[in-house]
N, C-alpha and C positions, 0 to 999 in steps of 0.2 A: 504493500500500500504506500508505503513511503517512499521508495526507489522512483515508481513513476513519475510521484511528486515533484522530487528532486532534480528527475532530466531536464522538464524546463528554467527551471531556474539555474542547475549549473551552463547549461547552454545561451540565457541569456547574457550570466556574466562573460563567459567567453565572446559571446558574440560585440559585449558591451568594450572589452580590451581588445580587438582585431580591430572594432571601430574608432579607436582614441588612435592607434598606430597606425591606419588609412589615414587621417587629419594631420600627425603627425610625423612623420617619416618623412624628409623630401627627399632622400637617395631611392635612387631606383635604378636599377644594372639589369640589362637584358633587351628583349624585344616585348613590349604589351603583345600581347596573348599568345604567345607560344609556350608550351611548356617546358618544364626544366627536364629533357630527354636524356641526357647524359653527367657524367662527371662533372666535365669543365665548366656546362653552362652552371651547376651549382657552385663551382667553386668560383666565378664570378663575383658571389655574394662575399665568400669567406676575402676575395682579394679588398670589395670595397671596403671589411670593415678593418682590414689590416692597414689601408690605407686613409682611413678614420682616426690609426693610433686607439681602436676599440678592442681592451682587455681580450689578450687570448683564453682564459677560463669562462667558464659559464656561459656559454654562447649557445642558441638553441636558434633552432627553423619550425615555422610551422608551413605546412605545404599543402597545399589543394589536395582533394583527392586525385585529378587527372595527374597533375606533380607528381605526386607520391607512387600514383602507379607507374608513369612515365620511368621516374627514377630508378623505381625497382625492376623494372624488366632489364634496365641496362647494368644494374649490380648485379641481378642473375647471370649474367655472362662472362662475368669474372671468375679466371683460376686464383681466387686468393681465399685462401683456408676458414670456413667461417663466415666472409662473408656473403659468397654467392648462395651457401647451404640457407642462411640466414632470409636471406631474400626471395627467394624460393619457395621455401617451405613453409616460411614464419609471416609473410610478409614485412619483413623489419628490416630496416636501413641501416641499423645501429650507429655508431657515430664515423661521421666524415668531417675529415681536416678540421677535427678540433670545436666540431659541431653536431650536437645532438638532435636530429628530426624528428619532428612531428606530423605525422596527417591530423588535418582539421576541416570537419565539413564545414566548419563555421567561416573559411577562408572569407575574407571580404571581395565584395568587388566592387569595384569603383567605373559608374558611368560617368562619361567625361562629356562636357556642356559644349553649348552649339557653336564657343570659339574659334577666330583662327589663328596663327601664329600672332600677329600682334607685335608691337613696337614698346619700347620704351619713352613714355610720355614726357621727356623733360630732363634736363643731366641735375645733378648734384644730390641725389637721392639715396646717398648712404647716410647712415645714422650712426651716434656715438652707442658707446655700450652702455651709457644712463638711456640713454634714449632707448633704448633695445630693450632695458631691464623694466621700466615705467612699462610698456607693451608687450609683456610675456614672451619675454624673447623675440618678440617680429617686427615687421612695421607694416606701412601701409603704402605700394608699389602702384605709381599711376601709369597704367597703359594705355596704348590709342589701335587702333588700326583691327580691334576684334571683332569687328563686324556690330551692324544695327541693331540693337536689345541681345547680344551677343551673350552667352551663359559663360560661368565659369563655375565648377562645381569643387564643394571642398573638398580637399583630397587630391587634385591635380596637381601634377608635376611638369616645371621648365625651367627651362636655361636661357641664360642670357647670350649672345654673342662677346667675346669679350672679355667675360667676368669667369674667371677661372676658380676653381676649389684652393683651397691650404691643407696643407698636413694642421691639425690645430693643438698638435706640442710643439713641433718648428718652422710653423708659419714658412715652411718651402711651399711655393709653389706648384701644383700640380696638374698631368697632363692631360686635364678634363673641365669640361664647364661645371662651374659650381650650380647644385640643382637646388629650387626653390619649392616648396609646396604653397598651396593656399589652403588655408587653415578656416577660411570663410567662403562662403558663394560670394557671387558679385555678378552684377548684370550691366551690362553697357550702356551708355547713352544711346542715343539717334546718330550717333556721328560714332560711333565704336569706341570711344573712352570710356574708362573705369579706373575705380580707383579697387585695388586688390588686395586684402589680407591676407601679408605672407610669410613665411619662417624655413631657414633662418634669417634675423636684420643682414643687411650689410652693410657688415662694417670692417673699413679696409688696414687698421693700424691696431696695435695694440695686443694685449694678451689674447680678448676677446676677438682679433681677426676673423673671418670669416672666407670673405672674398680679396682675388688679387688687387683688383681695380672697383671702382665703382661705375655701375652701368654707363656708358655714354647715351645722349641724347640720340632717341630714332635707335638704338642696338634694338635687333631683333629677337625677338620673345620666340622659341621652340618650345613645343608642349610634347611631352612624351604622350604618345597612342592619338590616332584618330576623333575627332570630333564627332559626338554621340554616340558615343562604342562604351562596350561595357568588357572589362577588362578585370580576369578572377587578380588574387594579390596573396602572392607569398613573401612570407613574413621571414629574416635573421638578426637576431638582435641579443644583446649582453641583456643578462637578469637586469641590471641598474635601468634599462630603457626604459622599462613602463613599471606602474605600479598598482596593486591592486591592493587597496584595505577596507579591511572589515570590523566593526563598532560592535559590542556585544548590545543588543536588547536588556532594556530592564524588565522585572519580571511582570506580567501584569497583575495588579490588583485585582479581588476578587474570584482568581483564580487557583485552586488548592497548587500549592509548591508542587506536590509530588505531583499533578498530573505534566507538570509543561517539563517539556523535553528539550534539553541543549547538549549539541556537539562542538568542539571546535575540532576542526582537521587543517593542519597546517595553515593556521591565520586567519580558516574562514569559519565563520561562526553563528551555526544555524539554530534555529529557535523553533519548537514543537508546540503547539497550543490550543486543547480541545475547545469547543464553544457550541452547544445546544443552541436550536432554535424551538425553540417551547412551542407556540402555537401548530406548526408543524409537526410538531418531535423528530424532528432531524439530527444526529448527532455530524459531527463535524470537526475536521481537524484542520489549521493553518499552520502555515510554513512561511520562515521569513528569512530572508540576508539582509542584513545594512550594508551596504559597501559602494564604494568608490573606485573609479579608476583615472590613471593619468599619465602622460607621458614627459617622467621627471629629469630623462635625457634624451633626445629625439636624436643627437648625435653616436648613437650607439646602436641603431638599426637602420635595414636598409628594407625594399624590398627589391624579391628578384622574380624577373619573365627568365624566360628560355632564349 
C-alpha cells in the first residue's frame, strides 16, 4: 500500500532536480538529439568537466533510456573482463572514466522557442562580480535580430561569436565559445529584440572571470538545437552541482503519536498520517516530503547529446 504511494512522489522529486539542472547547466557537449552511441561521444562529457577544473571524485551521469540503451549495446562488444559480461547480462554500465551512470526515465527534455540565431544588442555588456552576485549569478543579455514575438524558452543554450570559455582556477583561455543558458523565457518585440535572462554573468577580469572578452556589438548569438525541437537531456555532474533538502514535518496535533509514521532514508524525510473521514467512514492515509531543490554550483555539470 505504501510503495505505490511512494513512486509518485519519489518521481516527482527526481523529476523536480532534472528540472532545476535543465535551467541551470549552460555547458552542453555533443549534437541535440543524437544519442550517446559509443565510448567517446560519453566521454565528451567527462572531457568538459575536466576542462571545468570539476573534482575528479563523485561525478555521476544520468542518461535517457535510448542513452543508456545506446551505451550499453556498445559496452557489450567489448573484450574487457567484467564489463561486456556486465552489460549484457545485467544491463549495467558500471563506472566509466571516473563516472558512475544512471538511466533515468525522468531525463528532461527541453523544447527550444520559435528563435533565430540573433545578435548581440549593444557592446559593453559585461558585468562586475557585485553585479553578478546582486543577480544570482546572471544578468540580463539584450539581443536583436530573433525574429517578430520570437520565443526563447528556459533552459536554452548559446554562444557568443567571440566570447571564448576560461579554465576558472587559471583563467587560461580556452579552445571553445563560452556557453550561456537562459535561466528565464523571454519573448521578443515586433522588431526581434529582447532583453534575456542568463547565467553564467560575464565577467571578463578577476577571480570570478568567466569569459575571455566581452561580447562585441552585432556578435552573433548561436543556439544549440533547432528552433521548436524538442530535445531529451542527459545529465554529468559533481554531487556539489545540485542540491536537494528535506525539512522534517512537525507532528500533527490531534493525532495519537503512535499512529503517524516517519522515515528518514539518506536526508529525505517522509511523514505517515492516518485521517478518517466520519460522514463517509473512509479510512485514509497521507504521505508527505518537505523538500527543496537547487542548483548551488551550475559550474560543475554539463549536459551531453551524442
Amino acid at each position: 500500500m505504501i510503495k505505490p504511494a511512494m513512486v509518485p512522489i519519489a518521481n516527482q522529486i527526481d523529476q523536480d532536480i532534472h528540472s532545476c539542472a535543465l535551467q541551470n547547466f549552460w555547458n552542453w557537449v555533443g549534437t541535440p538529439g543524437n544519442t550517446i552511441s559509443n565510448y567517446g561521444k560519453f566521454l565528451a562529457g567527462v572531457q568538459r568537466l575536466n576542462e571545468m577544473a570539476v573534482p575528479s571524485d563523485e561525478r555521476s551521469a544520468a542518461l535517457s533510456p535510448a542513452d543508456h540503451v545506446a551505451l550499453l549495446g556498445n559496452q557489450a562488444q567489448l573484450y574487457i573482463d567484467g564489463a561486456n559480461t556486465d552489460a549484457y547480462r545485467k544491463a549495467k554500465l558500471g563506472g566509466l572514466a571516473g563516472v558512475e551512470p544512471f538511466m533515468t526515465q525522468n531525463a528532461p527534455t527541453l523544447t527550444t522557442g520559435t528563435r533565430t540565431n540573433g545578435t548581440v544588442n549593444g557592446a559593453g555588456q559585461a558585468v562586475t562580480y557585485s553585479g553578478a552576485q546582486a543577480n544570482s549569478w546572471g544578468q540580463t543579455l539584450n539581443m536583436a535580430g530573433l525574429g517578430a514575438a520570437a520565443t526563447v524558452r528556459a533552459g536554452e543554450v548559446f554562444s557568443i561569436a567571440g566570447v571564448f570559455a576560461v579554465n576558472p582556477v587559471t583563467k587560461q583561455v580556452l579552445p571553445y565559445l563560452q556557453q550561456f543558458v537562459a535561466t528565464a523565457a523571454a519573448t521578443a518585440d515586433g522588431t526581434g529584440n529582447a532583453a534575456v535572462q542568463i547565467a553564467p554573468a560575464i565577467i571578463t577580469t578577476g577571480a570570478y572571470q568567466t569569459v575571455s572578452a566581452a561580447p562585441a556589438a552585432g556578435a552573433v548569438v548561436t543556439w544549440n538545437g533547432a528552433a521548436s525541437s524538442t530535445f531529451q537531456q542527459n545529465l554529468m555532474f559533481h554531487r556539489n552541482a545540485l542540491a536537494l533538502v528535506c525539512v522534517p514535518f512537525e507532528k500533527p496535533a490531534g493525532v495519537p503519536t503512535d499512529q503517524i509514521g516517519t522515515q528518514d532514508y539518506k536526508g529525505i524525510h517522509v511523514m505517515l498520517v492516518p485521517y478518517f473521514d466520519g460522514p463517509n467512514r473512509v479510512s485514509s492515509w497521507r504521505l508527505d516530503v518537505l523538500y527543496g531543490v537547487a542548483a548551488i554550483d551550475p559550474r560543475l555539470g554539463t549536459r551531453v547529446s551524442g
